[in-house]
N, C-alpha and C positions, 0 to 999 in steps of 0.2 A: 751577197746572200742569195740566197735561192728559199724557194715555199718551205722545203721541210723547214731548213733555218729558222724562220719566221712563222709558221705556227710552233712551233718549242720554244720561240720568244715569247709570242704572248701568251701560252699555256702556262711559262714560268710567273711573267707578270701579273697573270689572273690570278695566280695562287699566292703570291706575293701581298697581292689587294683583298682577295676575296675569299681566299683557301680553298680555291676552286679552280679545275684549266677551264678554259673556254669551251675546246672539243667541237668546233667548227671547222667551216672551211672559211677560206680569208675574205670570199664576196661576202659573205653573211656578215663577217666581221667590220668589211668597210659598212654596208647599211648601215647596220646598228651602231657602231661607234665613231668612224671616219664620213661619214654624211657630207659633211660642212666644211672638211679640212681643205685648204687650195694645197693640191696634190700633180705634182707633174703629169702629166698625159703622155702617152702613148703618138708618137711620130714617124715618120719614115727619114735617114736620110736622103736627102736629095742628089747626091752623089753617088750614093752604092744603094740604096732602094730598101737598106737594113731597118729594123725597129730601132728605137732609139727612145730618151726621154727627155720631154722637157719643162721650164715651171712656163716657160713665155705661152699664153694661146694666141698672141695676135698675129707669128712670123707665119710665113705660108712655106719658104725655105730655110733645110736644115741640113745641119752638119756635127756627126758628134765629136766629142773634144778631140779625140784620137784621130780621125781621120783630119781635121783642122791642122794638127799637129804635125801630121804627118807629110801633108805638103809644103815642101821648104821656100817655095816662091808666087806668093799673091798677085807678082807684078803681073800686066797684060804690055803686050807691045801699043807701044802709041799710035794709035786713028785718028782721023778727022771726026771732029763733031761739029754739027750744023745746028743744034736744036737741045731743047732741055731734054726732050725727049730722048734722042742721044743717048746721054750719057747716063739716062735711067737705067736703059736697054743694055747700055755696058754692065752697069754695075751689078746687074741683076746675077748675068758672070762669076764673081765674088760675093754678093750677099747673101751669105747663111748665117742663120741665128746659129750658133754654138750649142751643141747639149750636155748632156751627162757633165756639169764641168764638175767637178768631182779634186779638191784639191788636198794633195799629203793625206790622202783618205785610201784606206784598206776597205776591201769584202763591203762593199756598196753596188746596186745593184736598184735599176727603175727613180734615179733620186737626179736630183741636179741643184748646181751651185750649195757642194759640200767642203767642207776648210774641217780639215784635222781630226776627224773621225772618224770611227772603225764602227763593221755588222749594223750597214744603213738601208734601209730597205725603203722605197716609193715616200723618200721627203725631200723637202726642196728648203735651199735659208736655213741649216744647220751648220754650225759649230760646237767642236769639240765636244761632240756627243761621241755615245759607243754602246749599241746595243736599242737601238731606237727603232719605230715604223710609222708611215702614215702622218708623221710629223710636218709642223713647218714653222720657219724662225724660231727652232730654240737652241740652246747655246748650252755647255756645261750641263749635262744631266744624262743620264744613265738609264737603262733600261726604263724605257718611255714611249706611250701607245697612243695614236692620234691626238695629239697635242698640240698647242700652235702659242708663241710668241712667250715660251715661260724657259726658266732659266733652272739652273742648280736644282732639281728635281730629279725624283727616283723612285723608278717601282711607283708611276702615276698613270692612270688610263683617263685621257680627258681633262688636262690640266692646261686651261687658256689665260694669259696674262698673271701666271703667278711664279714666286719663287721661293726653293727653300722647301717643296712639300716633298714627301713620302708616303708609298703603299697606301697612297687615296685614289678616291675616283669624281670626277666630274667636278672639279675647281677651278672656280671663279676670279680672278682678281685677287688673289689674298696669298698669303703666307706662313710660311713655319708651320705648313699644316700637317699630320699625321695621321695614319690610319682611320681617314675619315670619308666622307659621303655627301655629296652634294652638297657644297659648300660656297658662298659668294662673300666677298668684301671680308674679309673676316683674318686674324693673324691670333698664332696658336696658340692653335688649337689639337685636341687630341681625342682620337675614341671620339667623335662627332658627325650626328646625320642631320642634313637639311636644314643649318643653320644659315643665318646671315645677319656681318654686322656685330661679331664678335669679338673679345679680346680674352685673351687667356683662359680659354674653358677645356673640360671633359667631361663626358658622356651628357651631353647635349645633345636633344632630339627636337628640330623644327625652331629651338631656341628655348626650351624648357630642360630645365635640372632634371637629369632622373639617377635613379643610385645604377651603379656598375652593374649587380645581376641584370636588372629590369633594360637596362641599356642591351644590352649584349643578347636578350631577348628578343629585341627586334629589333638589332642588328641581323641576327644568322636571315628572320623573315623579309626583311628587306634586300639582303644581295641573293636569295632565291630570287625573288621580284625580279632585281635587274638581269642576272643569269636566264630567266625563262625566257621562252621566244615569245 
C-alpha cells in the first residue's frame, strides 16, 4: 500500500462510521486516533543500510525478510574460541532480527509479522485481515483503523478487545456491536452512544432510553465533536 491507498481507506471507513471522510493527512490521523497502538517503527537494515519495519524495539540489528531470504548460507567457517566473549563477537555476524515478515500477504507495506492478508498498511500481529491500518493483533476483519486485539470486525475505527462489531467507533471489550459510539463491556448493541454494560439495546445514550428521532439528534452533534480538531 502506499499514502494515497491509505488515505481512501480511511476516508472510505470514516464515511462508513460517520458519513463523513476524514480529509487529513495520516500524521494527524495517527495523533488523534493511533496514539496508543504498538505499531512497527521505522529501522535501518544492517546489511544494505535500507529502511525497513519492525514490531521488535529491543534488536539494535536488522535484516528484512527478503534479504534474510536471500542469502542461501548462514554457515561461518570454523575458528577457535577462547572466551564467551568469543562467540558473542561471532555471532553478532549472523544476528539480525528479521523484519517486514510479512507471510501469503499481498500490497502490505511499513507492517511486520503479517499471515494471509491483503492492502496492510503500519500493523504488526495481523491475520487474515484485508483492507486494514495502524492495526495490531487482530485477526479476520475487514476494513479496520487503529485497532488492537479484536477479531471478525468491520468498517471499525478504534475497536480494542472486541468481536463481531460494525461501522462503530471507539469499543471496548464487547460485542455484536453496530453503528455505535463509545461503547465498553457491552454485547448488542445497535444505534448506541456512550454506553456500558449492556445487553440487547438501541438508541442508547450514556445508558438512557431515548426514542430514534431525539437519538439521531445527537448522534449527527456528537460525530461533529469527534470529526473537529
Amino acid at each position: 500500500m502506499n499514502d494515497m491507498q491509505v488515505k481512501k481507506l480511511i476516508d472510505q471507513i470514516f464515511v462508513g462510521i460517520f458519513d463523513n471522510k476524514f480529509g487529513h493527512d495520516l500524521d494527524s490521523f495517527m495523533k488523534k486516533f493511533a496514539f496508543d497502538i504498538k505499531l512497527p517503527v521505522m529501522v535501518y537494515d544492517s546489511t544494505t543500510g535500507e529502511e525497513t519495519w519492525a514490531e521488535s524495539y529491543n534488536s539494535t540489528r536488522f535484516i528484512t525478510f527478503n534479504n534474510e531470504e536471500a542469502r542461501e548460507d548462514w554457515m561461518l567457517p570454523k575458528r577457535n574460541i577462547e572466551s564467551i566473549d568469543d562467540i558473542i563477537e561471532i555471532w553478532r555476524e549472523t544476528n539480525f532480527t528479521t523484519t517486514e515478515r510479512n507471510f501469503n500477504s499481498i500490497n502490505t507495506a511499513q507492517s511486520d509479522t503479517i499471515y494471509d492478508s491483503e492492502n496492510v498498511w503500519r500493523s504488526a500481529n495481523c491475520t487474515k485481515c484485508k483492507n486494514i491500518a495502524f492495526c495490531d493483533s487482530c485477526h479476520s476483519s475487514e476494513y479496520l483503523l487503529a485497532s488492537q486485539r479484536s477479531a471478525s470486525c468491520s468498517y471499525c475505527l478504534r475497536a480494542d478487545d472486541s468481536t463481531n462489531c460494525s461501522n462503530s467507533y471507539n469499543i471496548i471489550c464487547s460485542g455484536k456491536i453496530s453503528n455505535s459510539l463509545f461503547i465498553q463491556d457491552s454485547n448488542s448493541l445497535h444505534e448506541c452512544m456512550f454506553c456500558s454494560h449492556l445487553v440487547n439495546r438501541r438508541y442508547c445514550i450514556a445508558n438512557m432510553q431515548f426514542e430514534k428521532e431525539e437519538y439521531f439528534q445527537w448522534k449527527r452533534i456528537v460525530v461533529e465533536w469527534i470529526l473537529s480538531e
